[in-house]
C-alpha positions as a Markdown table, in Angstrom:
| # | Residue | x | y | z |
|---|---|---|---|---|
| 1 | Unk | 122.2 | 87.1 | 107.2 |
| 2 | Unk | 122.6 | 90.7 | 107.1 |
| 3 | Unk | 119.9 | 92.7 | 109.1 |
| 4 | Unk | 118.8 | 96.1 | 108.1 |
| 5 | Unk | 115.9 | 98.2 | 110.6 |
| 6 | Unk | 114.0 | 100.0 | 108.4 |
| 7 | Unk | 114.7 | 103.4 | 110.0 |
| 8 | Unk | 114.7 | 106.9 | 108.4 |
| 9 | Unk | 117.3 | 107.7 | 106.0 |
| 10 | Unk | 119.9 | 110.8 | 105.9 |
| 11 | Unk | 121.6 | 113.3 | 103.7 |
| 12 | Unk | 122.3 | 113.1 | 99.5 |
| 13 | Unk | 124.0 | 110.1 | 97.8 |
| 14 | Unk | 127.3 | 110.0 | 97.8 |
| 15 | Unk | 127.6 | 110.7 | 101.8 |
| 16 | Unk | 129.5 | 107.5 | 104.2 |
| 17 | Unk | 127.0 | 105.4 | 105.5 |
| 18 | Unk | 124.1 | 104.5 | 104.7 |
| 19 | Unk | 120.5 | 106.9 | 103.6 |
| 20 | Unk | 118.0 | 107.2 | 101.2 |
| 21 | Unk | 115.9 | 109.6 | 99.9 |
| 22 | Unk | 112.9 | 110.5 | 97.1 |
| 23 | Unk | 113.6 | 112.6 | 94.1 |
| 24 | Unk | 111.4 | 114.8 | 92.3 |
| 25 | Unk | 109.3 | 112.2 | 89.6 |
| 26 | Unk | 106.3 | 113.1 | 87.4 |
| 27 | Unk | 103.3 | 111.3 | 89.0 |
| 28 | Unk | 105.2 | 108.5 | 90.5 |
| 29 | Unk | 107.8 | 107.6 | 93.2 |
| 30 | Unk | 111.6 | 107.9 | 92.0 |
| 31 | Unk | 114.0 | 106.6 | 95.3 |
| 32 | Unk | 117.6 | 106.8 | 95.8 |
| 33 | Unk | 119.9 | 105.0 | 98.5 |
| 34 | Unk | 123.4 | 103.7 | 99.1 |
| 35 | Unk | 125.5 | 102.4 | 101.7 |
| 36 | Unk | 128.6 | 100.4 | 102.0 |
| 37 | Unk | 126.8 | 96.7 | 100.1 |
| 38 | Unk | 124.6 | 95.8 | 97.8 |
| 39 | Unk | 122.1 | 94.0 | 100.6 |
| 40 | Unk | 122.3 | 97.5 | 102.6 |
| 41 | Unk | 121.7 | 99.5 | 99.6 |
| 42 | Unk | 118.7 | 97.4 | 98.3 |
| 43 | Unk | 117.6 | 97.1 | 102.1 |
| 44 | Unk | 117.6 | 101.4 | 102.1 |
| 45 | Unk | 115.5 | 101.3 | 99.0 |
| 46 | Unk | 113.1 | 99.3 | 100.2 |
| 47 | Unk | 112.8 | 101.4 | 103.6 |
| 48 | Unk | 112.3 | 104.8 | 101.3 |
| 49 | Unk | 109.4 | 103.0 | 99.4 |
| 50 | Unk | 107.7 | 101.8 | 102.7 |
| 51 | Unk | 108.3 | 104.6 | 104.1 |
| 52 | Unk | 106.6 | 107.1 | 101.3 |
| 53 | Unk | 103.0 | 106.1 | 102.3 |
| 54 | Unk | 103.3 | 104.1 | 105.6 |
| 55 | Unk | 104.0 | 104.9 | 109.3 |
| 56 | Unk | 104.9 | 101.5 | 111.3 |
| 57 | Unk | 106.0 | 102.6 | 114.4 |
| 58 | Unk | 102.3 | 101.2 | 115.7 |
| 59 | Unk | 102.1 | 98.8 | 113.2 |
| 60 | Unk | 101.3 | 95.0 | 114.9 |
| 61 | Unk | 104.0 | 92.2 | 114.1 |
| 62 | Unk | 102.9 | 89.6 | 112.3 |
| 63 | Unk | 105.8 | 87.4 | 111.8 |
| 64 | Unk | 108.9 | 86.3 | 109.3 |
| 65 | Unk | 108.9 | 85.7 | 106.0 |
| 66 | Unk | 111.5 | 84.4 | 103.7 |
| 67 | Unk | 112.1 | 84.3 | 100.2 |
| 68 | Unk | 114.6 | 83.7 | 97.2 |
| 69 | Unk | 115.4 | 86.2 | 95.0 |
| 70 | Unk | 116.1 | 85.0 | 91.3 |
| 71 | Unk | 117.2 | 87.5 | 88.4 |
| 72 | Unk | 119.2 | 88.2 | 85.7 |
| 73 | Unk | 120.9 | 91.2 | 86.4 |
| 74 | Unk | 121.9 | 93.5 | 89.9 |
| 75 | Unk | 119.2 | 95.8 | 88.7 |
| 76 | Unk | 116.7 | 93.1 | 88.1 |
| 77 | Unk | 117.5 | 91.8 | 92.0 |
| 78 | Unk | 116.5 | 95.0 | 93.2 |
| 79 | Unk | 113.2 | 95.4 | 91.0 |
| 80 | Unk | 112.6 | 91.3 | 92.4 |
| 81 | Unk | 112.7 | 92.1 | 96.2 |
| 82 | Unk | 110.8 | 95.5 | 95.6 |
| 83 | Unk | 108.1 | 93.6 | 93.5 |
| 84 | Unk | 107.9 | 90.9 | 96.6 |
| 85 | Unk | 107.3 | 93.9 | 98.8 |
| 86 | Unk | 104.5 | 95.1 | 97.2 |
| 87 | Unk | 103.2 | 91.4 | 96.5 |
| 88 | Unk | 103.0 | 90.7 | 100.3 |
| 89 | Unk | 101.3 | 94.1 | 100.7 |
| 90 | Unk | 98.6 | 92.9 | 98.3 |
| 91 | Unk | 98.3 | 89.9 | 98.7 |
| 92 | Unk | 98.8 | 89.1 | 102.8 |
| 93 | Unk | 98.6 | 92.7 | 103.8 |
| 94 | Unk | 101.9 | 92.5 | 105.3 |
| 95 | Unk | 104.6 | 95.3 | 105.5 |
| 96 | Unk | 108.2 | 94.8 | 106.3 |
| 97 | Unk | 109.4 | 96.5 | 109.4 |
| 98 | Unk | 112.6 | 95.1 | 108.8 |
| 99 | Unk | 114.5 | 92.9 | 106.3 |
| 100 | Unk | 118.0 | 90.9 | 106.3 |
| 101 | Unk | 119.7 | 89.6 | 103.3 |
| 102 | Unk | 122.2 | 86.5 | 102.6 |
| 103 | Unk | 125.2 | 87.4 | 100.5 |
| 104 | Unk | 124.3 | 88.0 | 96.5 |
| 105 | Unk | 125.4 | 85.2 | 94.8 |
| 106 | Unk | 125.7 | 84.2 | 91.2 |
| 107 | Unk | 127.8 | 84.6 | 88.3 |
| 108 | Unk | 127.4 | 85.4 | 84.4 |
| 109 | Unk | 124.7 | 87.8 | 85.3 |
| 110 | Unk | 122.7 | 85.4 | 86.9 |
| 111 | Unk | 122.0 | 86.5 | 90.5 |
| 112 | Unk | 120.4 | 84.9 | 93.8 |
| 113 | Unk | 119.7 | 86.6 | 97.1 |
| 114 | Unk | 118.1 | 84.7 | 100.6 |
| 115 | Unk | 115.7 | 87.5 | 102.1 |
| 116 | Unk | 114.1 | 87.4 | 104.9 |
| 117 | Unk | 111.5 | 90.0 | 106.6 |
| 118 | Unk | 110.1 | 91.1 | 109.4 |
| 119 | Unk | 106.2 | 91.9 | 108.5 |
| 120 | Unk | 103.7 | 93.8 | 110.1 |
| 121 | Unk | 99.8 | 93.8 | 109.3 |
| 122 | Unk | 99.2 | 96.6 | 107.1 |
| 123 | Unk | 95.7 | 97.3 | 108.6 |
| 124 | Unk | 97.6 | 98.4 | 111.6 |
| 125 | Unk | 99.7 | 100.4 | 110.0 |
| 126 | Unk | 99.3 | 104.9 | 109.8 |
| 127 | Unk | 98.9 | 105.4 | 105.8 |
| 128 | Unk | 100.9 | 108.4 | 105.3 |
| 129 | Unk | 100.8 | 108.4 | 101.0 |
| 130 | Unk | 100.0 | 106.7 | 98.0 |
| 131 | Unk | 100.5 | 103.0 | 98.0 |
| 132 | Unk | 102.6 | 101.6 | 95.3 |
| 133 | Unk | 101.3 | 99.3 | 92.7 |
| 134 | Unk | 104.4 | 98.2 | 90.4 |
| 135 | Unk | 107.7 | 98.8 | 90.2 |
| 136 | Unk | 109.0 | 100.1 | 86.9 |
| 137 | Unk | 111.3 | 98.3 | 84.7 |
| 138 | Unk | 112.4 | 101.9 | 83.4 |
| 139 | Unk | 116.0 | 104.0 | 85.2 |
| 140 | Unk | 116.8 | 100.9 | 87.8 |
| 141 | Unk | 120.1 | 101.3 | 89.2 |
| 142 | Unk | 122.0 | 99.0 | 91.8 |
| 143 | Unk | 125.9 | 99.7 | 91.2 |
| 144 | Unk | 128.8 | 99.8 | 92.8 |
| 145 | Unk | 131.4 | 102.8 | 93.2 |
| 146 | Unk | 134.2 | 104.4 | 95.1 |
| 147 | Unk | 131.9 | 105.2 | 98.1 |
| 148 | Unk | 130.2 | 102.3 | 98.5 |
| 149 | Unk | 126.9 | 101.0 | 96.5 |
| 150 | Unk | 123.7 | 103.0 | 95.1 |
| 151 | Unk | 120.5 | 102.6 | 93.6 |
| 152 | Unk | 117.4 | 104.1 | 92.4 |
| 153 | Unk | 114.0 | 103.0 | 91.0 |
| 154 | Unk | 110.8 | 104.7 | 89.9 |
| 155 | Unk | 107.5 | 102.6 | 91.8 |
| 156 | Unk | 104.2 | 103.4 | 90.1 |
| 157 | Unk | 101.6 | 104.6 | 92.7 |
């Protein structure tokens, strides 16, 4: 599995490497990342969406946590492991602090991914901005292109 800190981002899309970064959005989050995968790019994203209304660098570790990914589409993956983000945030109180992916698999639009995080107890966490409640359906984006992979999703707060 592919391991990705989550650690602060860097400049605009389009840059080597890897980043992330919020875009202006009418009353909700809008994110944007890339890097050289799909796994790094959807592991950026979910560091700028933690990283919008939580510090952890005091946060307490709480353990691992694995999951499968199931979905129709490379968009739909990404809304998946942001939507088991925020379902571990509401329902365990958990945070990731870090999260490593298997490879994507799947064929004919159907798509699988092995994730597995690193979560912290929320409680111990520095709340920093508004939580997120949903991720919308609405603008997803995980593609690839000449410099690697990007995406982008809007997350209701």
């Amino acid at each position: 599995m592919r391991e990705a800190l989550l650690v602060d981002g860097g400049g605009p899309a389009g840059r080597s490497g890897s980043g992330h970064r919020s875009v202006p959005h009418t009353a909700d989050l809008r994110v944007e990342a890339w890097a050289p995968t799909a796994e790094g790019c959807i592991g950026e994203l979910v560091h700028a969406v933690v990283g919008s209304f939580a510090d952890l660098s005091g946060a307490r570790i709480v353990g691992e946590r694995a999951c499968t990914v199931l979905a129709v589409s490379d968009p739909d993956l990404l809304a998946g492991v942001l939507e088991e983000v925020i379902y571990r945030m509401d329902v365990h109180g958990e945070l990731p602090v870090a999260i490593a992916f298997g490879a994507i698999e799947g064929l004919d639009g159907a798509r699988s991914v092995e994730v597995r995080f690193r979560m912290a107890d929320a409680a111990t966490a520095e709340v920093v901005g508004a939580v997120p409640k949903a991720v919308s359906l609405h603008g997803l984006e995980l593609s690839s292109g000449p410099d690697g992979w990007t995406c982008a999703a809007t997350v209701d707060v």
